[in-house]
C-alpha positions as CSV (number, residue, x, y, z in Angstrom):
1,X,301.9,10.1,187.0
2,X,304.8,12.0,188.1
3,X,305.1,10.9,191.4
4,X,305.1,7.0,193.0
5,X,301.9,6.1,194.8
6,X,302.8,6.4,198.5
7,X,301.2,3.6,200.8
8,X,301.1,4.1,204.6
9,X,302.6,1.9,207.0
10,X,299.9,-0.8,206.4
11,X,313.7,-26.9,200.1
12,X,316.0,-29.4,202.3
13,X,318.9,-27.1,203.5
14,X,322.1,-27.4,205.0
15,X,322.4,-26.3,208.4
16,X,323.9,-22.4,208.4
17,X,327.5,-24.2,209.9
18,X,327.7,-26.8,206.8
19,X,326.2,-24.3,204.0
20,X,329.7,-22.2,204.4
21,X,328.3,-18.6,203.9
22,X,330.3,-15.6,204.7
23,X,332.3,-16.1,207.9
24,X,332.6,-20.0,207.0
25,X,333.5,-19.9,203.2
26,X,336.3,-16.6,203.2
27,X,337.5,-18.7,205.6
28,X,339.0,-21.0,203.3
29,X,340.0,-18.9,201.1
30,X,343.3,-17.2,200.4
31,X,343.5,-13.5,201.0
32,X,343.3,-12.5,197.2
33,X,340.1,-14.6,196.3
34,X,338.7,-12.5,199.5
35,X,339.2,-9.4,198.2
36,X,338.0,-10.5,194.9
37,X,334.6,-12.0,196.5
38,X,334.3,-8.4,198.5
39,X,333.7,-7.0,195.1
40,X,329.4,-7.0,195.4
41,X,328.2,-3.9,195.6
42,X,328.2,-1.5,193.0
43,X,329.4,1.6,193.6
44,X,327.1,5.3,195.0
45,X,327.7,6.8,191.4
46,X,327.5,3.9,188.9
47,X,325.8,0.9,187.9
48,X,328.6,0.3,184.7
49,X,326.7,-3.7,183.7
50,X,323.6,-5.8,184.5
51,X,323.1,-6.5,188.3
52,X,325.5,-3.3,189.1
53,X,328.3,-5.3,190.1
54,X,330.3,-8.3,188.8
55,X,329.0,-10.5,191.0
56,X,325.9,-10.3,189.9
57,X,324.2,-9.4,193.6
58,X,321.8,-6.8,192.4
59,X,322.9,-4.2,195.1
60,X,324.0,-0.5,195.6
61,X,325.7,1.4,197.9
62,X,323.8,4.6,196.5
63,X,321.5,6.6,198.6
64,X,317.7,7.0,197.3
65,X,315.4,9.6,198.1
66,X,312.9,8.4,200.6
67,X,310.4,9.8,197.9
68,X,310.5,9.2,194.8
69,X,309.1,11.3,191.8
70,X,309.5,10.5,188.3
71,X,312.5,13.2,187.0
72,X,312.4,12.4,183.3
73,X,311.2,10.2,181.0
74,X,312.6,9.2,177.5
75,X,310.7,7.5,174.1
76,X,313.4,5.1,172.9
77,X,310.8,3.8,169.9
78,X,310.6,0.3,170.7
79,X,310.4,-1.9,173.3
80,X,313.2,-1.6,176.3
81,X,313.6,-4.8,178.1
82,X,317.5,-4.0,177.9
83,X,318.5,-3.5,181.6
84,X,320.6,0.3,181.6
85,X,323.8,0.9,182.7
86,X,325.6,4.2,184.1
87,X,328.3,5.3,184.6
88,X,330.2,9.2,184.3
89,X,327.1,10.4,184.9
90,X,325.6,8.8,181.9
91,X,322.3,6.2,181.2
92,X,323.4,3.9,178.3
93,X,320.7,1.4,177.0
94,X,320.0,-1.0,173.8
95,X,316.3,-0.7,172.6
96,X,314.6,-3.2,170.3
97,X,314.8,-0.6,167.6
98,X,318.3,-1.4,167.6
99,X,319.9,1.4,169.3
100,X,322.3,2.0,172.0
101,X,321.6,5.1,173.3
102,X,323.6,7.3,175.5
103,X,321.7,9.7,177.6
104,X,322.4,12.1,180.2
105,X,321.6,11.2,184.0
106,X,321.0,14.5,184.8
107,X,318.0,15.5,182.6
108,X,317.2,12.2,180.0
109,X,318.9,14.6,177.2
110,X,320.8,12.4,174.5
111,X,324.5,12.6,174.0
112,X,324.4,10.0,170.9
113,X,322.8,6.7,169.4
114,X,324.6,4.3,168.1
115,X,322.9,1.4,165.6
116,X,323.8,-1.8,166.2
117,X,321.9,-3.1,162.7
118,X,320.1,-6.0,164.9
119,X,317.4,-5.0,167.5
120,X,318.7,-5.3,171.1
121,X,317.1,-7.5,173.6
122,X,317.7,-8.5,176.7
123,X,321.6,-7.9,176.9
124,X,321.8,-5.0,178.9
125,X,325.5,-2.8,178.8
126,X,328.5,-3.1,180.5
127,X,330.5,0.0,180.7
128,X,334.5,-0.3,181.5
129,X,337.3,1.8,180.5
130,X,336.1,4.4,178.1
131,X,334.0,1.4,176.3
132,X,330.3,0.3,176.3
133,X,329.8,-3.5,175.2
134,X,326.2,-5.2,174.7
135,X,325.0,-7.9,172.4
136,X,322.3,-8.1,169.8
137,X,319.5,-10.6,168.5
138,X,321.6,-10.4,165.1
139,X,324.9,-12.9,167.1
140,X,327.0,-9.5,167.4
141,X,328.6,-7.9,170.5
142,X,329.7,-4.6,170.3
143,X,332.0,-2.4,171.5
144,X,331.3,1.0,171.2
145,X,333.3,4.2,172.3
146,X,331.3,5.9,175.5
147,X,332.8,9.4,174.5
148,X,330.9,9.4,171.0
149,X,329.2,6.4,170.5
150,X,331.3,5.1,167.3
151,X,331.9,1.8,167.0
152,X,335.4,0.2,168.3
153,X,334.5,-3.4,167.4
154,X,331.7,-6.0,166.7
155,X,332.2,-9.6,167.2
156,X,329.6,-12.0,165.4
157,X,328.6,-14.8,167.2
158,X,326.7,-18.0,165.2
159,X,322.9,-16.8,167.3
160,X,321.4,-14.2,169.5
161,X,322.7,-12.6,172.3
162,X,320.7,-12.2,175.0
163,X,323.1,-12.8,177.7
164,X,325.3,-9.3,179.0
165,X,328.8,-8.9,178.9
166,X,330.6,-9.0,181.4
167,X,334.3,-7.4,181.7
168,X,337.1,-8.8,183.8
169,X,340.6,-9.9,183.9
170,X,341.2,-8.0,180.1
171,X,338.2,-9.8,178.6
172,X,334.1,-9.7,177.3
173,X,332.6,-12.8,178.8
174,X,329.5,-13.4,177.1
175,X,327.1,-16.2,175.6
176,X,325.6,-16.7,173.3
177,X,322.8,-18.7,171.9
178,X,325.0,-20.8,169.6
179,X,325.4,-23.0,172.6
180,X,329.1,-21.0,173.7
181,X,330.6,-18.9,176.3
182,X,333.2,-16.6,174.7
183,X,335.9,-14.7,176.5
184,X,337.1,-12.1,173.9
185,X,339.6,-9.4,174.1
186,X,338.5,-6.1,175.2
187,X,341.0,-4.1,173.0
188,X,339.9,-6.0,169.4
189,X,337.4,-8.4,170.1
190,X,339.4,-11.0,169.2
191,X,338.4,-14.4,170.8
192,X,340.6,-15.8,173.6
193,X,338.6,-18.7,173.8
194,X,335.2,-20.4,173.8
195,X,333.3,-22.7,175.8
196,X,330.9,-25.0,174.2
197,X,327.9,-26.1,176.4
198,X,324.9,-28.4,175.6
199,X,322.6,-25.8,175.4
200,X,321.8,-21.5,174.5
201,X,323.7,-19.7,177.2
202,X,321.2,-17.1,177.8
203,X,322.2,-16.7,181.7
204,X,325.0,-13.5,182.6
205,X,327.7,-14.4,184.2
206,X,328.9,-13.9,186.9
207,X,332.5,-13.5,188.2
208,X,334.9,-13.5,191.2
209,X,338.4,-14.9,192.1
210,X,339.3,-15.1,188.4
211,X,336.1,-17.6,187.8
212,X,332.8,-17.2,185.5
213,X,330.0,-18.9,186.8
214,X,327.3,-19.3,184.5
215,X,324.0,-21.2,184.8
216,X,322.9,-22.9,181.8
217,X,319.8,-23.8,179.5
218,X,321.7,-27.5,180.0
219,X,320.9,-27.8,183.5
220,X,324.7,-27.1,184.7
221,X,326.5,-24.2,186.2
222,X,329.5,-24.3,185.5
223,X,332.9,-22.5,186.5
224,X,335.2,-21.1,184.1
225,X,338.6,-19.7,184.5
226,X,338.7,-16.3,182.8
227,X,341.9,-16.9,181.2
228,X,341.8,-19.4,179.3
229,X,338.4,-20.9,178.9
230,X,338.6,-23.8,180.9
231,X,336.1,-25.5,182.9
232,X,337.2,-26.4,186.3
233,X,333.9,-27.6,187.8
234,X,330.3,-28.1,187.1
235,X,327.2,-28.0,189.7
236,X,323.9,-29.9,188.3
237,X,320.6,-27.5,188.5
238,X,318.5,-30.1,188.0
239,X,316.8,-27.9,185.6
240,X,316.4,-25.4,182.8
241,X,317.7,-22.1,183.8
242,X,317.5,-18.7,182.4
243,X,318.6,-16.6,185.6
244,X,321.6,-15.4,186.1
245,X,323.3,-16.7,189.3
246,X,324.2,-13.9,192.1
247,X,327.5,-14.5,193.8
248,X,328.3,-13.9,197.7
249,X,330.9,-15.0,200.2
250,X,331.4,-18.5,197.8
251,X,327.6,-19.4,197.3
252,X,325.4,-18.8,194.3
253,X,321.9,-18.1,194.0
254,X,319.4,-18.2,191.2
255,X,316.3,-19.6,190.0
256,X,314.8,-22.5,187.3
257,X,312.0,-23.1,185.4
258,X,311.5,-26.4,187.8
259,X,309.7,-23.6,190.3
260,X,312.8,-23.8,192.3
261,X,315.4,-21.3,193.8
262,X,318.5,-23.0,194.5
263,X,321.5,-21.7,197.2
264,X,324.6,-23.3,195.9
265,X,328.0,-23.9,197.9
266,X,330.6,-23.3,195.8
267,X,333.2,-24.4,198.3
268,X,331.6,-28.1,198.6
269,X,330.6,-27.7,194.8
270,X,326.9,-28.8,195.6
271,X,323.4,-27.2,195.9
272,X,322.8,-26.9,199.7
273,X,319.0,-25.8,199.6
274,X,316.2,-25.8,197.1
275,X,313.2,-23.7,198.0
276,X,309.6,-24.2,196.3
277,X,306.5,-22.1,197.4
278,X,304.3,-24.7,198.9
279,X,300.9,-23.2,196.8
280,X,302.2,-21.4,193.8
281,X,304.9,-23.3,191.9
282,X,305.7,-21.7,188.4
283,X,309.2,-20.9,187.1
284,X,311.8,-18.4,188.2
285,X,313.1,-16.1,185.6
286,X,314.2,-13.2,187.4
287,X,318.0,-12.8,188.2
288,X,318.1,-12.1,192.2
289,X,319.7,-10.4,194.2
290,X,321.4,-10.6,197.5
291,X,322.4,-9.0,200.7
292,X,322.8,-9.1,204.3
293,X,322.2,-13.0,204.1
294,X,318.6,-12.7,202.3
295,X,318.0,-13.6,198.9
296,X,315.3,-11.7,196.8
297,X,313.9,-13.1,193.2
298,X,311.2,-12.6,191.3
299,X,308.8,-15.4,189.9
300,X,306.4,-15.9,187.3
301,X,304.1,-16.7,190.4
302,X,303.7,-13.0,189.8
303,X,305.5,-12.7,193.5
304,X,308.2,-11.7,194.9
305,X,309.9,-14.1,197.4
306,X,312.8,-12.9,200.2
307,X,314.3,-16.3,201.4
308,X,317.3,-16.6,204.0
309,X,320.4,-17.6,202.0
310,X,321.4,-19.8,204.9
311,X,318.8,-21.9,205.1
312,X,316.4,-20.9,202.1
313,X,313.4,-20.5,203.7
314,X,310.8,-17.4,203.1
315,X,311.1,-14.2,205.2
316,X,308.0,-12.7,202.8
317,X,306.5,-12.9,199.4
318,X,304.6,-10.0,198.3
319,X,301.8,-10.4,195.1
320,X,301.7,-8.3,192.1
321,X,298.8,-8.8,189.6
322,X,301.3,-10.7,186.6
323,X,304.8,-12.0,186.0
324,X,307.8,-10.7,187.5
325,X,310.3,-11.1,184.9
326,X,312.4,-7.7,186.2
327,X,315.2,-8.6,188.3
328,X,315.3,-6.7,191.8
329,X,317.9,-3.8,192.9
330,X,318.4,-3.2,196.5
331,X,319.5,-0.5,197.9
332,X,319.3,2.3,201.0
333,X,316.7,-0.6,202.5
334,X,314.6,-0.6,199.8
335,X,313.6,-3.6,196.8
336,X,313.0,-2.1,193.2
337,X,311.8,-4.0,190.3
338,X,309.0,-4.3,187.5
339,X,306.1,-6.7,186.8
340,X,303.9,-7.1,183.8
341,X,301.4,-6.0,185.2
342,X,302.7,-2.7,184.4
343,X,303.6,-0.9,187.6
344,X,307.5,-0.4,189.2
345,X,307.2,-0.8,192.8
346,X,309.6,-0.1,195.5
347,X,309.4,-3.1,199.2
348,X,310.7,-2.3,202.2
349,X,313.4,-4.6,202.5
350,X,313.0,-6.2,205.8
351,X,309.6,-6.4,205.7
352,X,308.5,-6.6,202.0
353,X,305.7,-4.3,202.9
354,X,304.7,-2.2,199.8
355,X,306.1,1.4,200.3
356,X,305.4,3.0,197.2
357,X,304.4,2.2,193.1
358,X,304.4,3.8,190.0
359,X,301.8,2.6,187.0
360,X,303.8,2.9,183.7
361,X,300.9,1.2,181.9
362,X,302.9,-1.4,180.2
363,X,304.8,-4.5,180.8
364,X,308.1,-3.8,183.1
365,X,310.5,-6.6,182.6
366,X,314.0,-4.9,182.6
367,X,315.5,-4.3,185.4
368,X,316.5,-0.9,187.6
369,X,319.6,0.3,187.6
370,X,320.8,2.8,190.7
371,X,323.2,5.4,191.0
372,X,323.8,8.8,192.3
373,X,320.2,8.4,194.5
374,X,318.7,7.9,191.0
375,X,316.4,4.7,189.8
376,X,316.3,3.8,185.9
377,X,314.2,1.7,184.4
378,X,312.8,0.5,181.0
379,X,309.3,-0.7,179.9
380,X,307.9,-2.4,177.1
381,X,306.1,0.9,175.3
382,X,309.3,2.4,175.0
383,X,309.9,4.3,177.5
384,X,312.8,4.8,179.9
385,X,312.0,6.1,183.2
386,X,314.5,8.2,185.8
387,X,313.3,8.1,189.5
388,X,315.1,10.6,192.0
């Protein structure tokens, strides 16, 4: 087990003119929104929140070995479906014992645990500025100093937090399942403001040119301005939705639990495909990712689908033997993610052909994190794995 398997080389859409992707949609925009909406990759040496970047696109500009072998592996106690950050050279993850744990890239060693008094689900760590923030199933978001792992602030919410933070424009966007959005201060925690929806915000959001776009368990994703709170829009889903929506070039991409993946123009404010596997139609749940105009999600389908992001049709699918719950990374060609079915496996990109796999033995619903040619990951027994 300390190597990956090795295999051998064996909806109604818009037209691409009227969907307004990348050349189409920065187009209209002013010169600062497209610098803001250049901001989706995450960087060689870090992965600092969930989906690496804050546009939520699930994509690094790190190089990764063409083999991969398993460089360390850490017991957190309890289940890790907390996706990890990095940053500095450091792993930082929340574990369902209730710790946020900071280890070392390098070698898995530990530099500190700090307890958060709630266990930690799914909210996965944002790192910015000296500070790690992440949410508990208690209602609380913390911040927590990355240099020793004492705490700087906690925030209590009125339910879980399973959604991450996010940090931009000097605040903590993050929902919660009381039904709000909540922009709080970075410095104190204070809240700024809060946005009441008709439903648990479970979903991240995401954010570019000053604007949080968050899909909701109300069927809505909506867009926020970051400084004050306000709604300026709303898109209907047409369905539940636990994803978190990915964000390039003005569009935004996630999945519902209506079996649908939906490519929304944020320009028009309207959804210009919907895609549906024509056999297997179960719900999305995985956060996608996107690059170089394709679009790659997981489903409980227990496939992986790579659709256009024009038009939203499939380039591949490629099975697994359960859920895919993980949300996949891309990077140096290459798709990483998790299944239940217990195995991390690593697509070729273009292709989706299957170019390597590693059998953890238990469910992998987290998702990887990249940096510095390294791949992190959680499972459900506990364990945090470091590919390199």
């Amino acid at each position: 087990m300390d190597e990956l398997k090795e295999h051998e080389q064996a909806g109604s859409p818009l037209s691409r003119r009227s969907f307004l992707t990348l050349p189409l949609a920065l187009g209209l925009a002013p010169a600062v929104a497209r610098a803001s909406w250049n901001n989706f990759a995450a960087p060689a040496d870090a992965w600092p929140q969930f989906r690496g970047n804050a546009q939520l696109t699930g994509f690094s500009n790190s190089g990764v070995p063409a083999s991969l072998r398993l460089l360390w592996t850490f017991d957190a106690g309890e289940s890790v479906e907390s996706s990890a950050a990095v940053a500095g050279g450091v792993v930082y993850v929340g574990t369902q014992k209730g710790e946020l744990v900071a280890l070392n890239l390098g070698d898995g060693g530990v530099r500190w645990r700090y307890a958060a008094g709630n266990p930690i689900g799914e909210s996965s760590p944002a790192v910015s500025r000296g500070a790690v923030y992440v949410g508990d199933l208690g209602g609380f978001v913390h911040a927590v100093r990355a240099a020793d792992g004492q705490r700087a602030w906690a925030f209590q919410t009125g339910s879980e937090v399973k959604s991450s933070p996010v940090v931009a424009g000097g605040r903590v966007v993050v929902g919660s399942y009381d039904t709000h959005l909540y922009g709080l201060s970075v410095a104190a925690g204070r809240p700024l403001w809060k946005l009441k929806t008709n439903g648990q915000v479970h979903a991240t959001a995401g954010v570019a040119e000053g604007v949080a776009y968050v899909a909701g368990c109300d069927e809505l994703l909506r867009a926020v301005r970051l400084s004050d709170g306000r709604q300026l829009y709303e898109v209907r889903s047409g369905a539940y939705t636990g994803a978190s929506a990915a964000l390039l070039a003005g569009n935004a991409f996630y999945g519902t639990f209506n079996n649908e993946v939906l490519g929304i123009n944020l320009v028009a404010r309207q959804v210009g495909w919907r895609y549906q596997h024509r056999e297997r139609q179960f719900p999305f749940y995985s956060s996608a990712a996107v690059i170089d105009a394709r679009v790659v999600v997981g489903g409980r389908d227990k496939m992986v689908h790579c659709l256009d992001a024009y038009t939203g049709r499939a380039h591949w699918t490629f099975a697994t033997q359960a859920r895919v719950e993980s949300s996949p990374a891309v990077a140096a060609g290459r798709v990483f993610f998790g299944s239940n079915d217990g195995r991390f496996y690593v697509l070729d990109f273009q292709t989706g052909r299957k170019l390597a796999e590693f059998n953890a033995g238990a469910p992998i619903s987290a998702s990887p994190a990249i940096a510095s040619g390294r791949v992190v990951v959680g499972s459900q027994d506990g364990k945090l794995y470091c590919f390199g």
